[in-house]
KEKE-3310 file (N, C-alpha, C; in steps of 0.2 Angstrom, whole numbers, plus 5000, padded with zeros to 4 digits):
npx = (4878:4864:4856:4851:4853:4868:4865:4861:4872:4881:4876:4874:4888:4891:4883:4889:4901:4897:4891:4902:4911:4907:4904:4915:4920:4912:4918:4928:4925:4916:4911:4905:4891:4886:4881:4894:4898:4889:4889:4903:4901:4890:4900:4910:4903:4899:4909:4916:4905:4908:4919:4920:4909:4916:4927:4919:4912:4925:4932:4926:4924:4918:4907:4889:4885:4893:4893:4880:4881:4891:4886:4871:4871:4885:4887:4873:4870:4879:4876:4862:4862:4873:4869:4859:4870:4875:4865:4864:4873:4873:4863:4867:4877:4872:4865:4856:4854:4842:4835:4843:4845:4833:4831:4838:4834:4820:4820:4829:4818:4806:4810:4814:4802:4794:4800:4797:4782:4782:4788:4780:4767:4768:4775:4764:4757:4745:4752)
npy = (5730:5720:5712:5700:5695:5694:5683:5674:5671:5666:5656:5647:5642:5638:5629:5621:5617:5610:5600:5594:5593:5585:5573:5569:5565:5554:5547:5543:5536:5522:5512:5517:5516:5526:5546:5552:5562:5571:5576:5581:5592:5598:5603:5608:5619:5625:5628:5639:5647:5652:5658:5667:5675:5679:5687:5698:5703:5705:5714:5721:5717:5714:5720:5726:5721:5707:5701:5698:5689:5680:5675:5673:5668:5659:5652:5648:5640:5630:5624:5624:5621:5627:5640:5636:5632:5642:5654:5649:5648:5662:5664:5659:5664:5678:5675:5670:5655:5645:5648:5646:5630:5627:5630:5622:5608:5609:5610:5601:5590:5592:5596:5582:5574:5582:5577:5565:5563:5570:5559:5548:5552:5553:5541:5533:5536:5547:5560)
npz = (5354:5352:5366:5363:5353:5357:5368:5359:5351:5364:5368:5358:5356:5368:5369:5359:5365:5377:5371:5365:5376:5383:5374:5375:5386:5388:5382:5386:5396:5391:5398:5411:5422:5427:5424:5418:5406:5407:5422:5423:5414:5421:5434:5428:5424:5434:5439:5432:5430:5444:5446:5437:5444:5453:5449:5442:5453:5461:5454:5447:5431:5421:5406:5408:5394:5392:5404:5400:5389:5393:5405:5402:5390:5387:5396:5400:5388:5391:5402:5413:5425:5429:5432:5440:5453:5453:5457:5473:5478:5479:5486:5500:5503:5503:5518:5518:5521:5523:5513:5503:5505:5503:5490:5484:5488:5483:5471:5463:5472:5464:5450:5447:5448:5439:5428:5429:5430:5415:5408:5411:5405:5390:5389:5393:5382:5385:5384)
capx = (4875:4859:4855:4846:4861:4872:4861:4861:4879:4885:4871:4876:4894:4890:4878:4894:4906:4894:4893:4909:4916:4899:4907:4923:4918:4907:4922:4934:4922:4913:4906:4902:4884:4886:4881:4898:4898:4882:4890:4907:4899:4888:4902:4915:4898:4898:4916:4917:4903:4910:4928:4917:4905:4919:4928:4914:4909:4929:4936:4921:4929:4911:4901:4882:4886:4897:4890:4873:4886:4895:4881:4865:4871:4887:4886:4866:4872:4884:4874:4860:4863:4878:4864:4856:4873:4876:4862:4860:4878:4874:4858:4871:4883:4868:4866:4849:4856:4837:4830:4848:4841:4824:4830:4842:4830:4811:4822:4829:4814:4801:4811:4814:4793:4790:4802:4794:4778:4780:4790:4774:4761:4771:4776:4758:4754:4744:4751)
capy = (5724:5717:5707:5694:5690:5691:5677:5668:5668:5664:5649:5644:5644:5635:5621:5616:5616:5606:5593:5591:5590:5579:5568:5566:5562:5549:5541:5539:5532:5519:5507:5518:5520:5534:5551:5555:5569:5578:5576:5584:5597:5602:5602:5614:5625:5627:5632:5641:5654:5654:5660:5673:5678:5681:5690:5700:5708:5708:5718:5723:5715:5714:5725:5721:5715:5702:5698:5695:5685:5675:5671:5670:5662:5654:5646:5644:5636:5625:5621:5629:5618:5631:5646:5633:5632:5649:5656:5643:5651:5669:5665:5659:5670:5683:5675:5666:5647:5642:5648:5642:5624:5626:5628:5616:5603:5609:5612:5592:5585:5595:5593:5575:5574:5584:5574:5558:5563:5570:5554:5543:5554:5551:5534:5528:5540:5551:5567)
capz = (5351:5353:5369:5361:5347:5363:5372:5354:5351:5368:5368:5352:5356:5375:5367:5354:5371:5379:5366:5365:5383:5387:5370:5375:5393:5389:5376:5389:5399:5388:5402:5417:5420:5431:5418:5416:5403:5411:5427:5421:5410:5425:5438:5425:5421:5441:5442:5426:5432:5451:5443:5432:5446:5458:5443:5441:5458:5464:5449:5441:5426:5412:5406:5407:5387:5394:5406:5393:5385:5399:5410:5401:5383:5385:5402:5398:5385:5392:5406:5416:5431:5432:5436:5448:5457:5456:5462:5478:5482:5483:5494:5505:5503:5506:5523:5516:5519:5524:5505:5498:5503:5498:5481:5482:5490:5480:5461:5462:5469:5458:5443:5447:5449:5435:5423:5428:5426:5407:5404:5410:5402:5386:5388:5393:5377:5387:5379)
cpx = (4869:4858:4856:4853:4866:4872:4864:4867:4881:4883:4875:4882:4894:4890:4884:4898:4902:4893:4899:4912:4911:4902:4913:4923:4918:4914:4926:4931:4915:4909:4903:4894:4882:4887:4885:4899:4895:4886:4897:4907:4896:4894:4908:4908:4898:4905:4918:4912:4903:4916:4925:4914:4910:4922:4924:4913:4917:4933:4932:4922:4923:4907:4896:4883:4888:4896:4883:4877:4887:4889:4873:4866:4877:4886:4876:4865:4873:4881:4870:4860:4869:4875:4862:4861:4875:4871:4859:4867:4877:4868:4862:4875:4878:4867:4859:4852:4848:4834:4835:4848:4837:4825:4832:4836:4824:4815:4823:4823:4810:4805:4813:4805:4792:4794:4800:4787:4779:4783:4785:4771:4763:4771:4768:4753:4747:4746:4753)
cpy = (5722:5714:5701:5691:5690:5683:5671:5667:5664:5656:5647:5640:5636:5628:5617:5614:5608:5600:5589:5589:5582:5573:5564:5561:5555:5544:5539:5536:5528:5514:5509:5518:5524:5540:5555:5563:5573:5580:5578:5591:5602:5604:5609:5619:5627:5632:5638:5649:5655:5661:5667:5679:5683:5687:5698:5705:5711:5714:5721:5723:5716:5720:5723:5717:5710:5699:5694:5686:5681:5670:5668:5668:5657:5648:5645:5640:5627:5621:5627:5627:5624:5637:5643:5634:5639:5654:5654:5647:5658:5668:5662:5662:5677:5682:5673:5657:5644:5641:5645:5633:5622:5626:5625:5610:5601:5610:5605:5588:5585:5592:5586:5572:5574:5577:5570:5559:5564:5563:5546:5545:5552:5545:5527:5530:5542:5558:5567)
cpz = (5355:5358:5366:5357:5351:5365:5366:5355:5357:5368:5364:5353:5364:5375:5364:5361:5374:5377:5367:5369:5385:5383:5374:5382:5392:5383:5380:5395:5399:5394:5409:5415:5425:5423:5419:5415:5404:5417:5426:5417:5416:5433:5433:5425:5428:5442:5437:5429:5441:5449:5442:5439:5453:5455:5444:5449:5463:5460:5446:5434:5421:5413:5405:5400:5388:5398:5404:5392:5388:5401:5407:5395:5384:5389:5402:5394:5384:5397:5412:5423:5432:5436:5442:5454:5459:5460:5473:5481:5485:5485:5501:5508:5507:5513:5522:5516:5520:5515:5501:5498:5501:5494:5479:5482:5483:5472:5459:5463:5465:5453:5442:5444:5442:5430:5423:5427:5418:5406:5403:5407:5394:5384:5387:5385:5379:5381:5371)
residu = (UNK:UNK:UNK:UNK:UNK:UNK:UNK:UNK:UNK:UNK:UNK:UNK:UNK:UNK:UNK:UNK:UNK:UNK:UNK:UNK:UNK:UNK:UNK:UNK:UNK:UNK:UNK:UNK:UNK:UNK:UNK:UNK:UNK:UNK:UNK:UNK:UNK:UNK:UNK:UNK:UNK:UNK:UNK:UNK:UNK:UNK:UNK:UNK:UNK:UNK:UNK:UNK:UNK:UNK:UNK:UNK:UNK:UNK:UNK:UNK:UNK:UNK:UNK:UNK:UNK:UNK:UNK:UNK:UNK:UNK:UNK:UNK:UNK:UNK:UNK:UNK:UNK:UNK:UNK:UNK:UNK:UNK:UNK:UNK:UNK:UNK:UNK:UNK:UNK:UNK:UNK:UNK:UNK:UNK:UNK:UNK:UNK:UNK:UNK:UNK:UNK:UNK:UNK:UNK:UNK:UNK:UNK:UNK:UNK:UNK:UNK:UNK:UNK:UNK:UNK:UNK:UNK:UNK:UNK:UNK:UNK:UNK:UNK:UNK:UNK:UNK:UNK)
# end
């Protein structure tokens, strides 16, 4: 099968999960304001492709199709905070912990940065 309609389906399939768990999250806990359902979707998206990646290099369990599948549509899907955490592990795992906090570090504050500039530039209606 095609990459591409792998990626989609898995995505497709990821994004409904992710709704859904992020839903239900956020209904059984109507008054926190800590982001519950983000922070429960991203935290199963981390354990979900640890399970897999482990899976995966101790069994040799997928074939690249399934891994297409798994790693870059469903849990892409589902949460790509799961790649973040997964990749930060095997620079660790590599015996790279300096670059595994760089990314940790430069991906949070960067993407903190960036999302507050577009949300000025937007807001001041700049863009």
């Amino acid at each position: 099968m095609n990459q591409i309609l792998l990626v989609a389906i898995g995505g497709a399939i990821g994004s409904v999960a992710r709704f859904k768990l992020s839903g239900w999250v956020l209904h059984q806990s109507p008054n926190w304001r800590f982001p519950s359902g983000t922070f429960a979707v991203n935290v199963i998206g981390c354990l979900i492709a640890g399970l897999l990646a482990g899976l995966a290099v101790k069994q040799d369990l997928f074939t690249p199709e399934a891994r297409v599948f798994l790693f870059t549509g469903f849990l892409g899907g589902f949460t790509t905070f799961s790649a973040f955490g997964l990749e930060t592990l095997l620079l660790f795992k590599r015996g790279e912990p300096g670059v595994a906090i760089a990314n940790a570090v430069v991906s949070i504050v960067v993407g903190l940065l960036v999302a507050w500039l577009g949300y000025e530039l937007t807001a001041r209606g700049v863009g």
